[in-house]
C-alpha positions as CSV (number, residue, x, y, z in Angstrom):
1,X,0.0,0.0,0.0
2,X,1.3,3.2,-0.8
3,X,1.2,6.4,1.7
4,X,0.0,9.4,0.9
5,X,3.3,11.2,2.1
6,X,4.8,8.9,-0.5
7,X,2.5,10.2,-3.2
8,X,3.3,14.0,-2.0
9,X,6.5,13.9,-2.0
10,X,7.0,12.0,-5.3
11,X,4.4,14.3,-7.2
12,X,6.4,17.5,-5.6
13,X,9.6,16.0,-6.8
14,X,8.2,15.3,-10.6
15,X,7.1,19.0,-10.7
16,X,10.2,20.3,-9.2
17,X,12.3,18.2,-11.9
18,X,10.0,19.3,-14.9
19,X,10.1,22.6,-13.7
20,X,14.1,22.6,-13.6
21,X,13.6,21.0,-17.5
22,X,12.0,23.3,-18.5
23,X,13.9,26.4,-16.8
24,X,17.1,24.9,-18.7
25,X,15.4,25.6,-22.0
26,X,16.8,27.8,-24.7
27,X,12.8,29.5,-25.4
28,X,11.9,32.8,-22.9
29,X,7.8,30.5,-22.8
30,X,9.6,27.6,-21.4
31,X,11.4,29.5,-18.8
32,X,8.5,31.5,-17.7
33,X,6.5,27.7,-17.3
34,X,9.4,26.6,-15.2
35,X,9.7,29.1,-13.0
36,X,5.6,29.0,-12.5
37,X,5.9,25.3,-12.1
38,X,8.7,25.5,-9.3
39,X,6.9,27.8,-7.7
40,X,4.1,25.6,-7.3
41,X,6.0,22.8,-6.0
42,X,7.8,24.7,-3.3
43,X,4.4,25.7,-2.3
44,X,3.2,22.0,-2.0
45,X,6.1,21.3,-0.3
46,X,5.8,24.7,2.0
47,X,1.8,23.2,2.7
48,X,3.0,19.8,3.2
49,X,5.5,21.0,5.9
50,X,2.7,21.3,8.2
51,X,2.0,17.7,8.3
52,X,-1.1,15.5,6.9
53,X,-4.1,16.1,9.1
54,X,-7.1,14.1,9.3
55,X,-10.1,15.0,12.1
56,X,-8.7,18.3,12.9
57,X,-10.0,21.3,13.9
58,X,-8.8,24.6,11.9
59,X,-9.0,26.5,14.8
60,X,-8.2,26.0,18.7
61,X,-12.3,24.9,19.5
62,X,-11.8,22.9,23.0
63,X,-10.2,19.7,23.2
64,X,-8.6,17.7,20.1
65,X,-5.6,18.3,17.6
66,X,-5.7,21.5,15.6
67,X,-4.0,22.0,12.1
68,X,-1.3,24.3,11.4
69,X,-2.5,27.3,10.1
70,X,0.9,29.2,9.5
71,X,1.7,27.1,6.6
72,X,-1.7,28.4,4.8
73,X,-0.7,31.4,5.7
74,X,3.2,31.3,3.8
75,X,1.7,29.6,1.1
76,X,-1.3,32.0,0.4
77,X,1.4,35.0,0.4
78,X,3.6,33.2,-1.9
79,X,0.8,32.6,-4.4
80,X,0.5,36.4,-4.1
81,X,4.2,37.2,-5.2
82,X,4.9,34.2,-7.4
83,X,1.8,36.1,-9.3
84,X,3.0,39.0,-9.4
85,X,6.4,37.9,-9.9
86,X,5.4,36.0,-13.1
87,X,3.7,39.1,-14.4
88,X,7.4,41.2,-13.8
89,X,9.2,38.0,-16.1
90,X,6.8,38.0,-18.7
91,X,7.1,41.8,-19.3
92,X,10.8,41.2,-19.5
93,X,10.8,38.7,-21.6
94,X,8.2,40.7,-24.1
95,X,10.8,43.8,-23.7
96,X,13.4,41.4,-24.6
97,X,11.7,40.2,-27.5
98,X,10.8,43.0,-28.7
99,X,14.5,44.9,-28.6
100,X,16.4,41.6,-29.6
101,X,13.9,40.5,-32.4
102,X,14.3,36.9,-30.8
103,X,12.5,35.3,-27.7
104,X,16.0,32.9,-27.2
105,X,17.2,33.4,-23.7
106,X,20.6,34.7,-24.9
107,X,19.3,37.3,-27.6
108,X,20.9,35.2,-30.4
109,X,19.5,32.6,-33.0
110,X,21.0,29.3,-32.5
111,X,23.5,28.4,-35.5
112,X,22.5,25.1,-37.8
């Protein structure tokens, strides 16, 4: 039987490794996806930090176990700048295609 931490953390590493993939590309679209990908696995991984719950209260209500809520609250702020942070790269990479004539990371057309 397989765990669900199992399953986490092999999903979060199959997004962090096509993420990386595609952040190696020579393309500006690619890069942009990558970037946006990692950023969602290090926010899994920042979620998943504050363990599995099952049966728990989201709030202190009497007795019982309660959930974390501090890594809802560092995920929900990332989600905020990763946006906004993926809005600043594609307007660089539009002002870079549009002064270089090219959307290659480098500014140059790869030789055949």
């Amino acid at each position: 039987m397989i765990s669900m931490e199992f399953l986490l953390a092999s999903g979060i590493g199959i997004v962090t490794a096509t993420g990386v993939y595609l952040m190696l590309r020579g393309r500006t679209f690619p890069v942009v996806l990558g970037l946006s990908l990692f950023g969602y696995a290090v926010n899994v991984f920042i979620f998943v930090m504050g363990r599995l719950w099952t049966n728990a209260n989201p709030v202190l209500v009497g007795e019982g176990a309660i959930a974390d809520p501090l890594p809802q609250a560092l995920v929900l702020t990332a989600i905020v700048i990763g946006f906004a942070t993926t809005g600043f790269i594609i307007e660089l990479a539009l002002r870079s295609r549009h002064e270089s004539g090219t959307d290659h990371i480098d500014g140059e057309e790869p030789r055949a």
